[in-house]
C-alpha positions in Angstrom: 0.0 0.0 0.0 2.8 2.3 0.4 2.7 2.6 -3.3 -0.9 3.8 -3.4 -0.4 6.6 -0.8 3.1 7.9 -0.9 4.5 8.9 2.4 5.5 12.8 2.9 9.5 12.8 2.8 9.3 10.9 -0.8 7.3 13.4 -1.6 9.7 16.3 -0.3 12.1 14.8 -2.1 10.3 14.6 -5.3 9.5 18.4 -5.0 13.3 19.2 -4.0 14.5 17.3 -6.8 11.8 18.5 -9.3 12.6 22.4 -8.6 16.6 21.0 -8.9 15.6 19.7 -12.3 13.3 22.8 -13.2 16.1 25.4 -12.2 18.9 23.4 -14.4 16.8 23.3 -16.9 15.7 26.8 -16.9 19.1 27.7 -16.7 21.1 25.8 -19.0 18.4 23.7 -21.9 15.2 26.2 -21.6 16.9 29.2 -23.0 19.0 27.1 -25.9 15.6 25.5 -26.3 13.4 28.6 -26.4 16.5 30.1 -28.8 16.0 27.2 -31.0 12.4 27.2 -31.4 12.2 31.2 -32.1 14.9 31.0 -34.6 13.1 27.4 -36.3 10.0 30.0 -36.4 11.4 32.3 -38.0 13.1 30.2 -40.5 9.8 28.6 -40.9 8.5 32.3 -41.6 10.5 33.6 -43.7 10.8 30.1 -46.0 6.8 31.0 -45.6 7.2 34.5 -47.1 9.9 33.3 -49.5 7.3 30.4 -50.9 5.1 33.7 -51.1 7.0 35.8 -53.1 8.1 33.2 -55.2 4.2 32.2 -55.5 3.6 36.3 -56.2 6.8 36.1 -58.7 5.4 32.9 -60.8 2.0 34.6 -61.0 3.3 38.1 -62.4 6.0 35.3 -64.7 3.4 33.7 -66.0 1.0 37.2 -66.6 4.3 38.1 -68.2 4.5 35.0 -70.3 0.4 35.2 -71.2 1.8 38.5 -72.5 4.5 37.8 -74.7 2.2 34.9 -76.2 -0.2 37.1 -77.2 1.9 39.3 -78.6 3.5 36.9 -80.5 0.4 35.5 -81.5 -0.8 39.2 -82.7 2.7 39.3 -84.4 2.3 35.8 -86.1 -1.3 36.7 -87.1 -0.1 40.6 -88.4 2.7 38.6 -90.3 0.1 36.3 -92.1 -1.8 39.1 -93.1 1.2 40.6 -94.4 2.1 37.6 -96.4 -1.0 36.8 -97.5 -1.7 40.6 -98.9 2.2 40.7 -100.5 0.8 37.3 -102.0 -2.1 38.7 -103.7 -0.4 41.5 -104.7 2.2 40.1 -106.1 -0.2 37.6 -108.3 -2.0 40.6 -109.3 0.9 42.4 -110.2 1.8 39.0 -112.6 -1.5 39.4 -113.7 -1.3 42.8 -115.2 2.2 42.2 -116.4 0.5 39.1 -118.1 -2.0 40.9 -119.6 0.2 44.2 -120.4 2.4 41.1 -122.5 -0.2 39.2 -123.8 -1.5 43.0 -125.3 1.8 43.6 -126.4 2.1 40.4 -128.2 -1.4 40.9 -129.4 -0.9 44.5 -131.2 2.8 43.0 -132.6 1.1 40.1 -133.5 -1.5 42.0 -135.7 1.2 44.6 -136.8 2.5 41.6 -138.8 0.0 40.3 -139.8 -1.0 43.3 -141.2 2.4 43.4 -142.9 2.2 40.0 -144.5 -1.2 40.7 -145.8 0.1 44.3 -147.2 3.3 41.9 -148.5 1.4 39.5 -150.1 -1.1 42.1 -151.7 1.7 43.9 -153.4 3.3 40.4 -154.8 0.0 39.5 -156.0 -0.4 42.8 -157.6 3.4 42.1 -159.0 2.1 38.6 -160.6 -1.0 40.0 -161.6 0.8 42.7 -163.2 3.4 40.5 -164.6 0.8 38.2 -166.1 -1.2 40.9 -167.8 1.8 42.8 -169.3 2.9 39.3 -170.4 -0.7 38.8 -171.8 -1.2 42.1 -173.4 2.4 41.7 -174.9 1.5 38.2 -176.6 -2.0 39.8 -177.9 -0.2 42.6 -179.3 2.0 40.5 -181.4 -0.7 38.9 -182.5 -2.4 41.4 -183.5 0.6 43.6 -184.8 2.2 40.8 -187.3 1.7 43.2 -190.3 3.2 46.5 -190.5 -0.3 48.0 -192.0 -1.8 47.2 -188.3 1.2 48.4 -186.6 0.9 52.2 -188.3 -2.9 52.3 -187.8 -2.1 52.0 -183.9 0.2 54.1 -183.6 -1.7 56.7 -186.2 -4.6 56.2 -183.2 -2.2 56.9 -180.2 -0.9 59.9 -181.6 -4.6 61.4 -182.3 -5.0 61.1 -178.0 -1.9 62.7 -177.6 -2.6 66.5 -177.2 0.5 68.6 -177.6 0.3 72.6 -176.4 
């Protein structure tokens, strides 16, 4: 039973030897303790506000980076517009030069064509004028085998000259 009910010199002891242990370890562990745990707290704080500003830092990164892609995007989509109006400008610009050629070519084209035709007009005048002289030449020696016929011709060619 003595364990039960304790008698009063264990327990002065117990109290003597709890303040012993109290006042050591006030002195010489509760202030490296206490040191420790304020100094773990504010490691723990500012690793706190570091994770914050990094959290803050990110965010205004990636606001940054939202940014940029956009304007890239706005750059990429100005750049296709550009390309896409140099393109149909450029095939317009083949256009008209085809069509300023194809003009060209055209009015050359006729030009000799005309000239061919004007070409072969004057040969065929040549030949048909060659023929006829060739004709009119044969009839004439038909015709003018006698001397008799020959005078009365010329007798007539003089009476439609006119001298003044």
């Amino acid at each position: 039973m003595e364990l039960i009910t304790p008698g009063i010199g264990l327990i002065f002891w117990q109290t003597i030897t709890f303040i012993v242990v109290l006042f050591l370890l006030s002195k010489f562990a509760w202030r490296p303790i206490m040191a420790s745990l304020r100094e773990r707290e504010q490691s723990i704080e500012s690793a706190l506000s570091m994770a914050e500003r990094a959290k803050l830092e990110m965010q205004a990164l990636k606001a940054d980076n939202e940014k940029l892609l956009q304007e890239a995007r706005v750059e990429r989509d100005r750049i296709l517009k550009e390309a896409v109006d140099n393109g149909r400008a450029l095939i317009e610009d083949a256009k008209n030069r085809a069509t300023a050629e194809s003009n060209r070519i055209f009015t050359q084209a006729k030009a000799e064509i005309e000239n061919e035709k004007k070409s072969a007009l004057a040969e065929v005048k040549n030949v048909a004028a060659t023929v006829s002289i060739e004709i009119a030449e044969r009839i004439l020696r038909h015709e003018l085998r006698d001397t008799g016929s020959q005078q009365a011709l010329v007798q007539e060619y003089l009476k439609d000259v006119k001298l003044n």
